[in-house]
Every structure is written in C-alpha cells, then in structure tokens.
N, CA, C and O atoms as a GROMACS GRO file, in nm:
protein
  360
    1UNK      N    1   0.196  -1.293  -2.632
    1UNK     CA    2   0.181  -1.189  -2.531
    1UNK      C    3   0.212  -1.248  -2.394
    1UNK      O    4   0.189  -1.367  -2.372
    2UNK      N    5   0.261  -1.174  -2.307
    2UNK     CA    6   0.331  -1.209  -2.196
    2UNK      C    7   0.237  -1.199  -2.096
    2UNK      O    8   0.198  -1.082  -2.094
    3UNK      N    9   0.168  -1.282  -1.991
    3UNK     CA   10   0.067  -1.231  -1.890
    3UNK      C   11   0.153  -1.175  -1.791
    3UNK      O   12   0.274  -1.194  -1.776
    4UNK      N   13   0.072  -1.101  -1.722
    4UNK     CA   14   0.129  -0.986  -1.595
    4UNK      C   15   0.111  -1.080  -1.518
    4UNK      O   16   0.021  -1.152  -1.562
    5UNK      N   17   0.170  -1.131  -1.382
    5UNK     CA   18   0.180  -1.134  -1.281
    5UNK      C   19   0.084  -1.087  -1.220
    5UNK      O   20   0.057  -0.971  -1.250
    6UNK      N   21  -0.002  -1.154  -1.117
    6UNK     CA   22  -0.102  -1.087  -1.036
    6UNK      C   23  -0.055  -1.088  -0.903
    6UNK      O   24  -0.002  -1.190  -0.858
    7UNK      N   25  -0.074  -0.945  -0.806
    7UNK     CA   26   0.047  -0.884  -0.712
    7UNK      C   27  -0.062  -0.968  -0.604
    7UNK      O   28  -0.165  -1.018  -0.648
    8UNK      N   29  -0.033  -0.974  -0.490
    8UNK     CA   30  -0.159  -0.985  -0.401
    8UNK      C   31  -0.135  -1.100  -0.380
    8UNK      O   32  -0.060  -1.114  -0.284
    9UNK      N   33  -0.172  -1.209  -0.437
    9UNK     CA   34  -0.221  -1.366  -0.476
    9UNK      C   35  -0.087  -1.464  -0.339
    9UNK      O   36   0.023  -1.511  -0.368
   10UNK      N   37  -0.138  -1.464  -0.237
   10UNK     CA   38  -0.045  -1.535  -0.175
   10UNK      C   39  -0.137  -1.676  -0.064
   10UNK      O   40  -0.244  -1.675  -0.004
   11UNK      N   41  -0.067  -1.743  -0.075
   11UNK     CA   42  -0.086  -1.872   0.037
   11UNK      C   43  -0.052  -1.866   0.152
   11UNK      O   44   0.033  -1.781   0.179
   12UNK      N   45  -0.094  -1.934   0.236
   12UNK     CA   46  -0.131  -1.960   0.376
   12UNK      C   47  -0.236  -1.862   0.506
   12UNK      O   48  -0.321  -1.773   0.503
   13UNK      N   49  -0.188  -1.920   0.576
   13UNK     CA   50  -0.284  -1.863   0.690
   13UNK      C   51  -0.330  -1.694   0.667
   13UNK      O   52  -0.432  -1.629   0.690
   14UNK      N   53  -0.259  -1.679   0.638
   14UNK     CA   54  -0.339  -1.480   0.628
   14UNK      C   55  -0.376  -1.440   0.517
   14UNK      O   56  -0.394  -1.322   0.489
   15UNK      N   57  -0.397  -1.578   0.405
   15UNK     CA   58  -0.464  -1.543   0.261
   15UNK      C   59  -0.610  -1.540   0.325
   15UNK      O   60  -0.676  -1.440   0.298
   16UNK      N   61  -0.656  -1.612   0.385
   16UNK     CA   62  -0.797  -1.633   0.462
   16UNK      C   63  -0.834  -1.478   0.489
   16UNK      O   64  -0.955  -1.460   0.472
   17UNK      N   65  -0.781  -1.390   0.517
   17UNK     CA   66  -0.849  -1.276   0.564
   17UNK      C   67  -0.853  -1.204   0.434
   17UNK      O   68  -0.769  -1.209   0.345
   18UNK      N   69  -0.966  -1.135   0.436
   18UNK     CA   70  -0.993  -1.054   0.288
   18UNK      C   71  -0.927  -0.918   0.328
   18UNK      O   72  -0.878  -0.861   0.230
   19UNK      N   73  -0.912  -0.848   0.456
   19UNK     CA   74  -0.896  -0.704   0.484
   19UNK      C   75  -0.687  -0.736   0.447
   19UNK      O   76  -0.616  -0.643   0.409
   20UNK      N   77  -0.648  -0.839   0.465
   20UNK     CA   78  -0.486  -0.875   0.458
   20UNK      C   79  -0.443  -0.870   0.303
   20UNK      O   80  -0.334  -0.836   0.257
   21UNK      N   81  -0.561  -0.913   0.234
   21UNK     CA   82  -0.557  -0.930   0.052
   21UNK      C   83  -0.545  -0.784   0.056
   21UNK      O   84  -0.441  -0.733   0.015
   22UNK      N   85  -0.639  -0.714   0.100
   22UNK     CA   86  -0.666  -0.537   0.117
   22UNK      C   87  -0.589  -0.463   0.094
   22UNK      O   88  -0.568  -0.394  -0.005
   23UNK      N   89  -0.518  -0.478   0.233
   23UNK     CA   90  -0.367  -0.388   0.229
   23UNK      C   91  -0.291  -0.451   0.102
   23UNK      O   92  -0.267  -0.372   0.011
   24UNK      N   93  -0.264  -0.543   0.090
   24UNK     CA   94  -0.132  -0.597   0.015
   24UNK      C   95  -0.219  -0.520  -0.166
   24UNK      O   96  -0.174  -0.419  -0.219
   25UNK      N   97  -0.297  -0.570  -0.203
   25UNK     CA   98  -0.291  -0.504  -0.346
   25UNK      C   99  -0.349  -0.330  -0.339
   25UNK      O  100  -0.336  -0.269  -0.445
   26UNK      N  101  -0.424  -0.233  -0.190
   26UNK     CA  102  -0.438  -0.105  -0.233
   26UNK      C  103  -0.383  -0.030  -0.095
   26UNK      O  104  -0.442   0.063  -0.040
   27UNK      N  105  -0.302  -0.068  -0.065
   27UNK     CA  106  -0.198  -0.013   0.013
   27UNK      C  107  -0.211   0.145   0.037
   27UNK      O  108  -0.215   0.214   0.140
   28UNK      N  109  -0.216   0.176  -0.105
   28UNK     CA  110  -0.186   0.370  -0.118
   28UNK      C  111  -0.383   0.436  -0.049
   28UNK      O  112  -0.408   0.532   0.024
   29UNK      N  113  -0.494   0.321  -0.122
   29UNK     CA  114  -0.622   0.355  -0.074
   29UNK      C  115  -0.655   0.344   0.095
   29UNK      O  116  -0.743   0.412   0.149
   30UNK      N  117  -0.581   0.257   0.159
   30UNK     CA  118  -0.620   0.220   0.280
   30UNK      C  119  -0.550   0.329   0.324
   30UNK      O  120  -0.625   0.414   0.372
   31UNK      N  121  -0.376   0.372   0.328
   31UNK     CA  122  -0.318   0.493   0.406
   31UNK      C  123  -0.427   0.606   0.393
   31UNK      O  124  -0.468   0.657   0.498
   32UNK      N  125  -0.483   0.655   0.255
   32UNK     CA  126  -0.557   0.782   0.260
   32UNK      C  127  -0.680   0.764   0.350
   32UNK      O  128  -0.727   0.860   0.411
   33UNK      N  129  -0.728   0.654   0.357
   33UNK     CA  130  -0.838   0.618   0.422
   33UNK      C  131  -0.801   0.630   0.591
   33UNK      O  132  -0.896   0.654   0.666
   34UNK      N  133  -0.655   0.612   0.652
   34UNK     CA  134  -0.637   0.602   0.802
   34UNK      C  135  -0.610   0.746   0.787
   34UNK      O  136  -0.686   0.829   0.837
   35UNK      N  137  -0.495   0.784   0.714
   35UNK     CA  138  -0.540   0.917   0.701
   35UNK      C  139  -0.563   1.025   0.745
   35UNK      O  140  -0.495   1.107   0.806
   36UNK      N  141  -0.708   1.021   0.696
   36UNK     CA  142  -0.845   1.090   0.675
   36UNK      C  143  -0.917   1.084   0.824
   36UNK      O  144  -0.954   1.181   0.889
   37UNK      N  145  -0.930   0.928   0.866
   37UNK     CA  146  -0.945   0.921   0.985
   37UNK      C  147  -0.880   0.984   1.123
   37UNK      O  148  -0.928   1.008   1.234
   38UNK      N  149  -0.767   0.998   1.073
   38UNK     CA  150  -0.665   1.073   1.160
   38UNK      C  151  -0.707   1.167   1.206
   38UNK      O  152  -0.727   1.194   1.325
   39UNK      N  153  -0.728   1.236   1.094
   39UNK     CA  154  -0.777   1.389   1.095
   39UNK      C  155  -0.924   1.407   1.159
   39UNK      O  156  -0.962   1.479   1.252
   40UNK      N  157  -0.981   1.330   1.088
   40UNK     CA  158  -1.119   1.362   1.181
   40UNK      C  159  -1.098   1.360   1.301
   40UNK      O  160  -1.131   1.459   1.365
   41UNK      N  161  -1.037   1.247   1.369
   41UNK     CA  162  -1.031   1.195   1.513
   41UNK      C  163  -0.964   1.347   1.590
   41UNK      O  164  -0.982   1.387   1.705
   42UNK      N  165  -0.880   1.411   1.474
   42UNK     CA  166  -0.779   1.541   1.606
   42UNK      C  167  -0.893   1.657   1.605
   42UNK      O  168  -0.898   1.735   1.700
   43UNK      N  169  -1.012   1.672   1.464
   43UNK     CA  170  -1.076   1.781   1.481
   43UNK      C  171  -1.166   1.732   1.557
   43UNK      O  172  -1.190   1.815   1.645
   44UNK      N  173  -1.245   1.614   1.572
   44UNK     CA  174  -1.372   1.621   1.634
   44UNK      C  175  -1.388   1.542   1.760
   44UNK      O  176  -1.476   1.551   1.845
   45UNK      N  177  -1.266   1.448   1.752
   45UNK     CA  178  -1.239   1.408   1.907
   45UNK      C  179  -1.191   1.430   2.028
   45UNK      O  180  -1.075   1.388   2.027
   46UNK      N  181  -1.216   1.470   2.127
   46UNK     CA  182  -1.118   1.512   2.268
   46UNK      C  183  -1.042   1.413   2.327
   46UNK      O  184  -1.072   1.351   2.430
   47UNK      N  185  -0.914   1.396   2.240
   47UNK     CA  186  -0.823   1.284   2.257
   47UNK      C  187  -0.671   1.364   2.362
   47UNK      O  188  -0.649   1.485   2.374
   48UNK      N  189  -0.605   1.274   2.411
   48UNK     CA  190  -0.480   1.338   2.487
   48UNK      C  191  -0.364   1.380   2.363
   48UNK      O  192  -0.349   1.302   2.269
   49UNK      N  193  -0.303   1.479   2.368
   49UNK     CA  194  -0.241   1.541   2.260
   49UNK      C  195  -0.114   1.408   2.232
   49UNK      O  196  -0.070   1.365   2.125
   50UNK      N  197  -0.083   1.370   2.363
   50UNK     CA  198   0.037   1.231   2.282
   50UNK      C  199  -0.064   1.149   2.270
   50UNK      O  200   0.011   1.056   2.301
   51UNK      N  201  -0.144   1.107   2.256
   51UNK     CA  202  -0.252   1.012   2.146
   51UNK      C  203  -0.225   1.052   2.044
   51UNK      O  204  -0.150   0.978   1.980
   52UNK      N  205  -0.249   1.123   2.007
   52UNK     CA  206  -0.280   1.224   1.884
   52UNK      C  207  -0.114   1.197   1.787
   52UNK      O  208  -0.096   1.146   1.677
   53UNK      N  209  -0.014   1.257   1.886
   53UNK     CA  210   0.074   1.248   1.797
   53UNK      C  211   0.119   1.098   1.819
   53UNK      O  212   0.233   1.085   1.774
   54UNK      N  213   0.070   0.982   1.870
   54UNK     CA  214   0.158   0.865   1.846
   54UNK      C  215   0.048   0.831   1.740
   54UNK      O  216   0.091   0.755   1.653
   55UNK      N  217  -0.038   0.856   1.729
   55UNK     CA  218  -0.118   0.819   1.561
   55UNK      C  219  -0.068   0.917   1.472
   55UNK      O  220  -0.132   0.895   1.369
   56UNK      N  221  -0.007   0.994   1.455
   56UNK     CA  222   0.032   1.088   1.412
   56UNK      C  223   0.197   0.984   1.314
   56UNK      O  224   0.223   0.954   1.198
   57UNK      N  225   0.254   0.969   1.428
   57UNK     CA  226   0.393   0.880   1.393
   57UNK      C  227   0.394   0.718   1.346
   57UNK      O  228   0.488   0.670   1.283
   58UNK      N  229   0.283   0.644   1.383
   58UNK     CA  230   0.231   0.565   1.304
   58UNK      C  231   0.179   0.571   1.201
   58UNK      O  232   0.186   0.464   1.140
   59UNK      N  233   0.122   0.659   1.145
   59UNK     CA  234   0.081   0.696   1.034
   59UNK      C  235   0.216   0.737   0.916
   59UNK      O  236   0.251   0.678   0.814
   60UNK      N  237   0.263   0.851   0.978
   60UNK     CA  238   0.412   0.869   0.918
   60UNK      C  239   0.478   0.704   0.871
   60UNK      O  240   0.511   0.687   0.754
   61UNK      N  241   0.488   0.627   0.940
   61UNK     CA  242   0.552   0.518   0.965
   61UNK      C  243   0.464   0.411   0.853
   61UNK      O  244   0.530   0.324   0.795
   62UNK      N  245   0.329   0.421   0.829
   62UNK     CA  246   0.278   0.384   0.754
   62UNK      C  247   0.270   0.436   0.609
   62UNK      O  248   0.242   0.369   0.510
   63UNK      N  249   0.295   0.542   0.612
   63UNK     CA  250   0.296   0.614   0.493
   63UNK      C  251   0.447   0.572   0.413
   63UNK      O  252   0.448   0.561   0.290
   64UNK      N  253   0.550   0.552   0.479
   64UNK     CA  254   0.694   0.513   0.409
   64UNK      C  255   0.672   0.377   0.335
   64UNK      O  256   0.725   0.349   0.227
   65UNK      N  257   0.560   0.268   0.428
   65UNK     CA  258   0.573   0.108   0.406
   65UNK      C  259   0.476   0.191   0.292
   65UNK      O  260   0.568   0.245   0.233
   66UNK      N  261   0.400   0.220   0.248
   66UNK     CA  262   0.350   0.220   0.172
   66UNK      C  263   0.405   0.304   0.024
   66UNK      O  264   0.380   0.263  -0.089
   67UNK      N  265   0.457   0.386   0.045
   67UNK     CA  266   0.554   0.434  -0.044
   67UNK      C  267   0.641   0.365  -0.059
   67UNK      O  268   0.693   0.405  -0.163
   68UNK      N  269   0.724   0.239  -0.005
   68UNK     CA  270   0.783   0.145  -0.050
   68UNK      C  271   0.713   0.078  -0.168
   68UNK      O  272   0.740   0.117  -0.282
   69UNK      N  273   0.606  -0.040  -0.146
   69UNK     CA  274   0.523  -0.089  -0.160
   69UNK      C  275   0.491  -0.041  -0.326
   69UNK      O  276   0.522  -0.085  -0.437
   70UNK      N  277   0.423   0.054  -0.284
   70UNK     CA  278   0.422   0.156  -0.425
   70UNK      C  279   0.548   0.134  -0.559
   70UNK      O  280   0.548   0.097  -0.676
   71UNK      N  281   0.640   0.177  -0.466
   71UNK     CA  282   0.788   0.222  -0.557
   71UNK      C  283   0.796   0.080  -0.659
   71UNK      O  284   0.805   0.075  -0.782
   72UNK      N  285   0.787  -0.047  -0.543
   72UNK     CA  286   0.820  -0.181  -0.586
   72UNK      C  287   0.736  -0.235  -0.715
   72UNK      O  288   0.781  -0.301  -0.809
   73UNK      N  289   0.578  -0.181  -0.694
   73UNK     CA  290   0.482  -0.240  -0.792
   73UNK      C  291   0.520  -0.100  -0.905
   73UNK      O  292   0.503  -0.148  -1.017
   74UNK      N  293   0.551   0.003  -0.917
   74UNK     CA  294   0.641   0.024  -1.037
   74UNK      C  295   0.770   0.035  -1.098
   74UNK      O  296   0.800   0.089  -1.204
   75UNK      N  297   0.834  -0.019  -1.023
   75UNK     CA  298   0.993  -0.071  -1.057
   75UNK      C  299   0.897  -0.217  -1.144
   75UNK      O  300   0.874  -0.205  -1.265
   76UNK      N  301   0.862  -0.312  -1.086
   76UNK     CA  302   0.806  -0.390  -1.125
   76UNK      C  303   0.703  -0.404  -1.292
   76UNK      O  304   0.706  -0.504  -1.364
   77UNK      N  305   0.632  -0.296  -1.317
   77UNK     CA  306   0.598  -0.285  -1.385
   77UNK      C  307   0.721  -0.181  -1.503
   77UNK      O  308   0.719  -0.191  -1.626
   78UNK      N  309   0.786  -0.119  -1.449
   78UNK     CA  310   0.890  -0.074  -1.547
   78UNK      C  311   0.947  -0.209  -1.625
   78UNK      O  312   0.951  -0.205  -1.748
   79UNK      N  313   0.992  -0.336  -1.553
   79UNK     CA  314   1.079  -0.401  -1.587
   79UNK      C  315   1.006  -0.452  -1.670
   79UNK      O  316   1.076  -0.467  -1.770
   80UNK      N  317   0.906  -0.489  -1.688
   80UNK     CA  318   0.762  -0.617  -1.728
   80UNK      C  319   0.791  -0.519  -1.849
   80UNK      O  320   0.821  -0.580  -1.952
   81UNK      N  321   0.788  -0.359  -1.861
   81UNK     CA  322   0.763  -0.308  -2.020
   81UNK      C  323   0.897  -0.323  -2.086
   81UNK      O  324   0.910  -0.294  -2.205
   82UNK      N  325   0.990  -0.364  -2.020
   82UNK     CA  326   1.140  -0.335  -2.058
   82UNK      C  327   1.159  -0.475  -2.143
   82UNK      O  328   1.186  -0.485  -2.263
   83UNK      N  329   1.135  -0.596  -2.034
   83UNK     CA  330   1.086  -0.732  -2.147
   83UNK      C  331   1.020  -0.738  -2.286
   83UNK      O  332   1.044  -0.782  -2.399
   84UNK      N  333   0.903  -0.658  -2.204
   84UNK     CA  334   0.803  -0.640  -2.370
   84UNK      C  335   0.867  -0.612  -2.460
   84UNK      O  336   0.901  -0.688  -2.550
   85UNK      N  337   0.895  -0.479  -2.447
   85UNK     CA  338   0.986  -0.404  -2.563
   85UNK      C  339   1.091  -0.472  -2.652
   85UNK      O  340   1.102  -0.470  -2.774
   86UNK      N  341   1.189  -0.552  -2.529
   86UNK     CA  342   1.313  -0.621  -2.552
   86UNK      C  343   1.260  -0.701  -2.651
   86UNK      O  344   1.334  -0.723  -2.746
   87UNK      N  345   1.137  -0.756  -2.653
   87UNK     CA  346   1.115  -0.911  -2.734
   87UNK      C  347   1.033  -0.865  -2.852
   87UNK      O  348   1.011  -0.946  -2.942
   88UNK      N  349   0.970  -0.702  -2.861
   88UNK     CA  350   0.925  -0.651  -2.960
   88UNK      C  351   1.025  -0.616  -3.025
   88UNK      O  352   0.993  -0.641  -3.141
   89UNK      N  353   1.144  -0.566  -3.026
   89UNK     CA  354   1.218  -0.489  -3.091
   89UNK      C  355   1.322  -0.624  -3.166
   89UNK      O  356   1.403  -0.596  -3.255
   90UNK      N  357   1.308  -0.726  -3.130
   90UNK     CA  358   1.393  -0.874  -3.191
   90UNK      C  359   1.354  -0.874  -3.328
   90UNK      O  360   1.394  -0.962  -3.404
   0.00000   0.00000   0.00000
C-alpha cells in the first residue's frame, strides 16, 4: 500500500506558527470563517462603505487563492488514485 503524502508538513521559519500550518492544510475553513466575519462586520458595524468594499475585494481575492489551493489538493489526490489503480490493475 502506497502512503499519502501529508499536505501542510513544511520547514523553516513559518512552520513555527500554528495559525500558518492553519491556512495551508484548511484553507476552504478559514475563507468561510473571514467570510462570515465580513458579513457581520457590514450588518452590525458602522464602517466607511470603501472599508467595506476593500474587505469585500480582499476577500474575493482570497477566495480564488483558495479555490486554487483546493483545485491542487484534488488534482493531487486524483493522480495518487490513478497510481493506485495503475499498480492494482498489473
């Protein structure tokens, strides 16, 4: 049996931070989480409306890196079953 690759697992200086491990393996949980925040902040805060929309476009902007991100860890896992298969079907 073939072990998976564990995504995340990196060296040097910004392995030290646990919130940097964070983003890198739940990427898709943290966007819903800023989000969410977003939203609260436009209903319940009295913020300047270009505040609003430059978190608005950062967010957008965050939402693509993360839909990258995404795409990659299942392209990634497509290929990992494509091996499997390949070496089951021998």
């Amino acid at each position: 049996m073939t072990s998976i690759p564990k995504r995340g697992r990196h060296r040097g200086p910004a392995a030290a931070f646990p919130l940097l491990e964070l983003l890198r393996e739940h990427p898709a949980r943290v966007y819903s989480v800023a989000a969410a925040a977003v939203a609260l902040l436009a209903q319940y805060v009295t913020v300047p409306q270009e505040a609003l929309l430059g978190l608005v476009a950062a967010l957008l902007g965050a939402g693509e890196v993360t839909q990258r991100v995404e795409n990659s860890k299942t392209s990634e896992a497509f290929e990992l079953l494509a091996k499997v298969t390949a070496r089951h079907d021998r």
